[in-house]
N, C-alpha and C positions, 0 to 999 in steps of 0.2 A: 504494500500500500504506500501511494505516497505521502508526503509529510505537506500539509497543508493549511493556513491559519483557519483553527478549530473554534472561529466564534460561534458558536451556535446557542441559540436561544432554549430556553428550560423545556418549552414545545417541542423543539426541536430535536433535542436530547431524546424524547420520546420516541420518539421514529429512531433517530439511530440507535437507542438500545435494541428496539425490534430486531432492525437488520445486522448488529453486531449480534444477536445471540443465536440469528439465522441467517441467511443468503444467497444465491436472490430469490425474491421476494415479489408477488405480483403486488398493485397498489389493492387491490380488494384482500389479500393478504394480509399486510400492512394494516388496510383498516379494523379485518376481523380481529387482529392481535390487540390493538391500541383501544378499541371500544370496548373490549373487556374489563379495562378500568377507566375509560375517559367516554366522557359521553360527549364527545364530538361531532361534529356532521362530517360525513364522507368529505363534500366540498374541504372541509379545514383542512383536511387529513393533507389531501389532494394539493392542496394549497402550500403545506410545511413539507413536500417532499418536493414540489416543484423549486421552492426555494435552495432547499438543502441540494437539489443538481445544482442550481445558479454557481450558487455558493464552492460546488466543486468537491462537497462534502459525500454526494451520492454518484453513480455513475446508472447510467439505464444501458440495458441493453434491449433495441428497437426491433429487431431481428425477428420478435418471441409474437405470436398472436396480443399476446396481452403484455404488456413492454415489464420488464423483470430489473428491479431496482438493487442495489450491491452496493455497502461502503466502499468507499475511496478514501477514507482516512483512516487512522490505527484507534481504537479505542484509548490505548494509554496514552497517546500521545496527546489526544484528546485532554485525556484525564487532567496529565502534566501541565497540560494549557493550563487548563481551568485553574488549577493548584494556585501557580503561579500567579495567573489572574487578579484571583483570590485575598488570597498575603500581598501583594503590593494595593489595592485598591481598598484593604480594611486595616490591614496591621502595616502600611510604608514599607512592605516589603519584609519586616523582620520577621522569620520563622521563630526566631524568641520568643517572641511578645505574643506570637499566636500559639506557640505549644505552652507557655506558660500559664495564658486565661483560660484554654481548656482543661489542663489539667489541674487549676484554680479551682475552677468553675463549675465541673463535670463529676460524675460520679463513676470513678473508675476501680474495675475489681482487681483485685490482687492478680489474677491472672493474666488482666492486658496490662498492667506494670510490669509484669517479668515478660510479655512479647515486645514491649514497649525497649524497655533492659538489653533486650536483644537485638532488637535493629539498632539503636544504637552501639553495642557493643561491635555487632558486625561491621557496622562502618567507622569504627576508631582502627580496626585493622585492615579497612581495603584500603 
C-alpha cells in the first residue's frame, strides 16, 4: 500500500475500518456492514467513499459489474497519522504531558502497568 496523507474524517474512519478488516468490497457491501451500527442513508454511505477515492484513500476497481472498492492506505500508518495528529494539536506535541494526564487521570490495572513497563522497557534497548 502506499503511504499517503491519512486525513480522514471520524465518518470516514468508518468505511475504512470496513475495508481494512475486509477487501474488496462492493459499495452495497460496504453499506450492509456500516448500517449494522450506523443508521445512515445509502446516499451518505455513497457519499464518504466517493470522497475517501478523491482523497486517494480508497482505490475502485471499474472492471467488476458492481465496481469493488480496496484500501490504498496502511491502516497503521493511518493510525501513526492520527497519533501524531493528536499530541501536537492537544498536548504541543509533548508525549509527556499526554502519557502523564492519562495515567493521572485514568484508571489503570496492575496489568496494563507491567505491558505498559514493557514497551517501555523494550524501547530503552532498541
Amino acid at each position: 500500500m502506499k503511504k499517503v496523507d491519512c486525513k480522514i474524517s471520524d465518518a470516514e474512519w468508518i468505511i475504512m475500518k470496513v475495508l481494512w478488516e475486509e477487501a474488496p468490497l462492493t459499495s452495497a457491501k460496504i453499506i450492509e456492514a456500516v448500517s449494522s451500527h450506523k443508521k445512515w442513508s445509502p446516499k451518505t454511505i455513497h457519499s464518504l467513499i466517493s470522497r475517501l477515492v478523491k482523497k486517494g484513500a480508497l482505490g475502485v476497481n471499474r472492471e467488476m459489474a458492481h465496481y469493488e472498492y480496496y484500501p490504498l492506505v496502511d491502516k497503521r500508518d493511518c493510525i501513526l497519522e492520527e497519533t501524531r495528529s493528536f499530541i501536537q494539536k492537544v498536548y504541543d506535541g509533548s508525549l509527556h504531558l499526554m502519557l502523564a494526564n492519562f495515567i493521572k487521570d485514568e484508571k489503570i490495572s496492575e496489568k496494563e502497568i507491567e505491558e505498559l513497563q514493557k514497551l517501555l522497557d523494550k524501547k530503552i534497548d532498541e
